[in-house]
C-alpha positions in Angstrom: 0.0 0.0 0.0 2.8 2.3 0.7 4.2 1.9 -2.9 0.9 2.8 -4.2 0.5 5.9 -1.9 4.1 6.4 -3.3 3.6 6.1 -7.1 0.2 8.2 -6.4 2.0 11.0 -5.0 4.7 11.0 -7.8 2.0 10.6 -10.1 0.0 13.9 -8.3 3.2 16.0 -8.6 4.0 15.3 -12.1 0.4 16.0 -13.4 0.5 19.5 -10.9 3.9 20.3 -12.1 2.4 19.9 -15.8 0.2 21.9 -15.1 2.0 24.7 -13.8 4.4 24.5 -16.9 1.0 24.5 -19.3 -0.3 27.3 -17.7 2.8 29.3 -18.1 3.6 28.6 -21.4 0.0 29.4 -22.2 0.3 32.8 -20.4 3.5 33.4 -22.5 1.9 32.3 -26.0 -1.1 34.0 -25.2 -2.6 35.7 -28.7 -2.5 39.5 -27.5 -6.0 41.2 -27.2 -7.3 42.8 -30.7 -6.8 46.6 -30.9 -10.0 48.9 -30.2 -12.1 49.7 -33.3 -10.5 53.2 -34.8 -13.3 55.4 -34.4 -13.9 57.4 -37.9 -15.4 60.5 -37.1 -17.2 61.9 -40.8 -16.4 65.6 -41.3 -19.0 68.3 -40.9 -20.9 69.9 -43.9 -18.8 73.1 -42.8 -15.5 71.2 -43.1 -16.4 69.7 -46.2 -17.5 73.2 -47.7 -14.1 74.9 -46.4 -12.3 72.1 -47.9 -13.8 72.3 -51.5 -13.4 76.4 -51.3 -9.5 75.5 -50.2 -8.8 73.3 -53.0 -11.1 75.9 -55.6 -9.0 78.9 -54.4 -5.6 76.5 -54.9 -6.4 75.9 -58.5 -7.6 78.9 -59.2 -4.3 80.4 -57.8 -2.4 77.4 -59.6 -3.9 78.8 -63.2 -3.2 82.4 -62.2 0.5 81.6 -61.7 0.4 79.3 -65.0 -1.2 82.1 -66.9 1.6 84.7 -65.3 4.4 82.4 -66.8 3.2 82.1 -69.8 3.1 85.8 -70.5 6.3 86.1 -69.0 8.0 83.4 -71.6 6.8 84.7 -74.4 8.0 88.4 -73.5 11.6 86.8 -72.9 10.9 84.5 -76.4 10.1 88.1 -78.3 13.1 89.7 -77.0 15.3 86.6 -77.6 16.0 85.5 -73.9 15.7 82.3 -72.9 13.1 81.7 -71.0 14.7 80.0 -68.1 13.2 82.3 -65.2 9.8 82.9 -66.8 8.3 80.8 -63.9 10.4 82.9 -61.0 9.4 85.9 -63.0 5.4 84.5 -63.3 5.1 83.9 -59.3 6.7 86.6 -58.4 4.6 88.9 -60.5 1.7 87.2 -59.0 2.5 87.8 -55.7 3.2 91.1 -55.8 -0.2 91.7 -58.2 2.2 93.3 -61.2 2.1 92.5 -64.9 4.4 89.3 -65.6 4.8 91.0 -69.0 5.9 94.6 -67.4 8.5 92.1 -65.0 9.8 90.5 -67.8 10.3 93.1 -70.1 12.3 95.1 -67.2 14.7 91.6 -66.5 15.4 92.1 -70.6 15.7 95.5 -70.4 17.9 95.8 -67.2 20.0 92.8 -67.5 19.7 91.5 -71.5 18.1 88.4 -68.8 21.6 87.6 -67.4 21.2 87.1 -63.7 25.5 87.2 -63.7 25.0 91.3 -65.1 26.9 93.6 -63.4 26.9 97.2 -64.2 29.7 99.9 -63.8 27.2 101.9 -61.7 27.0 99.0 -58.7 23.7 97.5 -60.2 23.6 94.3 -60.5 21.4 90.7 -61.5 18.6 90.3 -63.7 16.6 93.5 -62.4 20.1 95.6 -62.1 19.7 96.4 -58.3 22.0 98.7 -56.9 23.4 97.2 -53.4 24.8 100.6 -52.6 21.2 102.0 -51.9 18.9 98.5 -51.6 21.2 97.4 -48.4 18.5 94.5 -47.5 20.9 91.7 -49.0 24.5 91.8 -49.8 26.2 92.3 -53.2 26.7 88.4 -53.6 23.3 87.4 -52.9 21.7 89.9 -55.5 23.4 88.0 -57.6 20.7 85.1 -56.5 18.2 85.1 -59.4 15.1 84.5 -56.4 16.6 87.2 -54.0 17.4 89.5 -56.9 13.7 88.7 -58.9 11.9 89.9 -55.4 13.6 92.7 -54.7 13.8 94.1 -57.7 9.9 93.0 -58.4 8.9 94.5 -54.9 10.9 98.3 -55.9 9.3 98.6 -59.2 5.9 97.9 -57.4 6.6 100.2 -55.0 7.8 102.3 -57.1 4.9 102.5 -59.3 2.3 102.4 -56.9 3.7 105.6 -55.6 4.2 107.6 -58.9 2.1 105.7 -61.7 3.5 103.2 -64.6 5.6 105.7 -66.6 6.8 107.6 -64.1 7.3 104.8 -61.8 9.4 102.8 -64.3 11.2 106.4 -64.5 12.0 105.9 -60.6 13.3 102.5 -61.3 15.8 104.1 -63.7 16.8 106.6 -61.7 15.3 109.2 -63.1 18.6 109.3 -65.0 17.7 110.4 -68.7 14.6 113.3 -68.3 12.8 111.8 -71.1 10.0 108.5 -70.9 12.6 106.8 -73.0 13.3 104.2 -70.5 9.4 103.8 -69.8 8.7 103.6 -73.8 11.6 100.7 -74.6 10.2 98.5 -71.3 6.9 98.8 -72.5 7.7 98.0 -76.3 9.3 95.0 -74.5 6.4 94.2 -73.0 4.1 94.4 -75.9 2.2 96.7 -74.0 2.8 100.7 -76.0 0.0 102.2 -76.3 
């Protein structure tokens, strides 16, 4: 009887260490809980409209700038420039609400559209700035067709916001020569005489 009480005993511990090993392994295999549902919350009839007048006002922005290029290539095509910064010359014009035509047709007549021009009278880049009295950037980066394009776009608008377009294409000469000589070559550039 002893032996069976024995073998009953080894018997009880094997099965109860079993099934302590089982239910460890199990806890380490366990399959990990499924993530929460995401929760899709549907946009508002107000955040849908915004969204469609966003994306409207994008593309018609988009065409603006598209339609600013354009004019501003084929100004530098008639005056035999290359065309390379009609699309600086088209946003830049946009920005700043000026004629990409009037822009372009001051780059050729300022610089010949050579962002490397330098001038004996300090000017220099596509719209022939002179560092001496525009201090905002150094000589070296006017010579950066994007600093020298919005600098140069931004005087002329000034420019002739204050004093009209003839006159204010005058300013942005210098008022060197008296006459509207300067004035009458940009806008023959442009296409745009009267």
């Amino acid at each position: 009887m002893k032996d069976k009480l024995l073998v009953f005993l080894n018997l009880t511990t094997i099965v109860c260490c079993s099934f302590v090993a089982i239910v460890r392994l199990e806890s380490r295999l366990s399959v990990p809980k499924a993530p929460s549902p995401v929760q899709v919350i549907a946009p508002t009839e107000a955040q849908i409209k915004e969204q469609v007048k966003h994306e409207k006002e994008e593309t018609r922005r988009a065409k603006a700038i598209a339609r600013a290029t354009a004019a501003a290539r084929a100004v530098y095509r008639q005056n035999g420039c290359d065309p390379v910064y009609s699309d600086l010359t088209g946003r830049t014009a946009y920005e700043l609400g000026l004629s990409s035509r009037l822009l372009a047709a001051v780059v050729f007549t300022e610089s010949s559209c050579r962002a490397s021009a330098v001038s004996g009278r300090d000017s220099i880049g596509l719209l022939q700035i002179n560092y001496r009295v525009w201090k905002q950037h150094t000589k070296q980066e006017y010579l950066n067709p994007d600093i020298n394009m919005k600098m140069g776009a931004w005087i002329l608008y000034k420019y002739i916001q204050r004093h009209g377009l003839e006159k204010g294409l005058h300013a942005y000469n210098g008022f060197g020569n008296p006459t509207n000589e300067y004035a009458a070559k940009v806008l023959l550039a442009a296409g745009m005489t009267k």
